[in-house]
C-alpha positions in Angstrom: -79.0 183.0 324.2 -79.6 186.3 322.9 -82.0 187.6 325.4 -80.3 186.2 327.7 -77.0 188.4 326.8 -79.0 191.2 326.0 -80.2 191.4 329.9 -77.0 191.9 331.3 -76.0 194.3 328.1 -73.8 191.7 326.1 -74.1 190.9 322.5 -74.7 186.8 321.7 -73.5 186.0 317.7 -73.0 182.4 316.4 -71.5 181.1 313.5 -70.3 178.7 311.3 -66.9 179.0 312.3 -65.4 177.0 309.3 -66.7 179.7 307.3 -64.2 182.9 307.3 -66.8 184.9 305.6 -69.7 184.2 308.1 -66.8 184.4 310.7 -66.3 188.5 309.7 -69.5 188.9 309.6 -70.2 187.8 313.1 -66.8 190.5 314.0 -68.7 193.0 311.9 -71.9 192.5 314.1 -69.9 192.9 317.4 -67.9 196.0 316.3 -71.1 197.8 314.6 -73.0 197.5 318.4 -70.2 198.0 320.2 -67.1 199.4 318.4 -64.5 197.3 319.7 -63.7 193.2 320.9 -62.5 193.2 324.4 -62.7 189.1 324.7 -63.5 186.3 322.1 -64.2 182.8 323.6 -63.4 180.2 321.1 -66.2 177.4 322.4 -67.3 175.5 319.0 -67.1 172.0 319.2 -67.8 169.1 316.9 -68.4 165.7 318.2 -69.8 162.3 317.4 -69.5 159.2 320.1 -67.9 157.6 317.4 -65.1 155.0 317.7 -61.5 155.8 316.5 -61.5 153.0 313.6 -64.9 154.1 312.7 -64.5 157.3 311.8 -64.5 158.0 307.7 -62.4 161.0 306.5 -65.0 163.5 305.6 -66.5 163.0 309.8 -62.7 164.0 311.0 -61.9 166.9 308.4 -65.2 168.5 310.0 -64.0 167.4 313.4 -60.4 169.0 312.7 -62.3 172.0 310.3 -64.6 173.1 313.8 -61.8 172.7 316.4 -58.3 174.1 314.7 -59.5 175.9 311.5 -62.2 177.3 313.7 -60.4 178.4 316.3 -57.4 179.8 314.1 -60.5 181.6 311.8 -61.7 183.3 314.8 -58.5 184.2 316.7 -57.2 186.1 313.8 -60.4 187.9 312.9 -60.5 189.1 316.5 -56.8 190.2 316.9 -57.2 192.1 313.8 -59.5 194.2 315.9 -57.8 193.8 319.2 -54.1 194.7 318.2 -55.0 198.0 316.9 -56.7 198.5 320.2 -53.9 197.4 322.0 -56.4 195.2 324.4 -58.4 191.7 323.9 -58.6 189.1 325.6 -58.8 185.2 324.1 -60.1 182.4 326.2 -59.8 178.8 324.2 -62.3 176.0 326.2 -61.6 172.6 325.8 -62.5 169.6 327.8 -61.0 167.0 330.3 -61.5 164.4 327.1 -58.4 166.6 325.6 -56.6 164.9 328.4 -58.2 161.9 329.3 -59.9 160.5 326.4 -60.9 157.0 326.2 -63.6 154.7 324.1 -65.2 156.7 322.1 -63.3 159.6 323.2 -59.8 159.1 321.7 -60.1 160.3 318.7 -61.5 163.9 320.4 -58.3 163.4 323.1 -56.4 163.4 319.5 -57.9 166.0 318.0 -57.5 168.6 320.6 -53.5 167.5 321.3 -53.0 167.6 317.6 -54.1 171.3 317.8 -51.9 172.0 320.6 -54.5 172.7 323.0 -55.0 173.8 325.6 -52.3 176.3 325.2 -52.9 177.0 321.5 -52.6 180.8 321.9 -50.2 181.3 324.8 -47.8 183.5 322.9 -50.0 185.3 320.6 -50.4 188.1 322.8 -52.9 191.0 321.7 
């Protein structure tokens, strides 16, 4: 992934994105090369083909943890770099199982709706 970005002059970080700290770190990365965030794409997803009544509490806190806390973690990390700029851009990906979830989908269909994707940052304007 990395040379791959670095050949068309982009910068590829990944991170735990339940971790806040790892999280600014990743920010810190990005601004050190390039001095600003122009775009942040929240993409991190966790998923098991689990069954609704199957899944234990500690599987759907890290579901939930990866998907909202994740993307909330690294929305407001990059605004805090965007607003002063007065430019960013956020792009939140989801999937048609947001929508359409069935068997051992519905509980990701849940998941995402609970977070009020796939408009989660409509207003939020940076």
């Amino acid at each position: 992934m990395r040379a791959r970005a670095g050949a068309i002059g982009a910068f590829a970080q990944t991170c735990d994105v339940t971790d806040r700290a790892a999280v600014e770190r990743a920010f810190d990365a990005v601004l050190a090369r390039f001095g600003r965030v122009d775009v942040l794409v929240n993409n991190a997803g966790y998923s098991k083909p689990t069954r609704l009544m199957e899944i234990g509490d500690a599987e759907w806190r890290a579901m939930f943890a990866v998907h909202v806390d994740g993307t909330f973690i690294a929305t407001q990390t990059a605004l805090r770099a965007m607003i002063p700029a007065r430019y960013g851009r956020i792009v939140n990906l989801s999937s048609v199982s947001a929508l359409r979830g069935g068997g051992t989908f519905r509980r990701f269909a849940l998941l995402r709706r609970q977070s009020g994707d796939p408009r989660l940052h409509q207003s939020d304007g940076a």
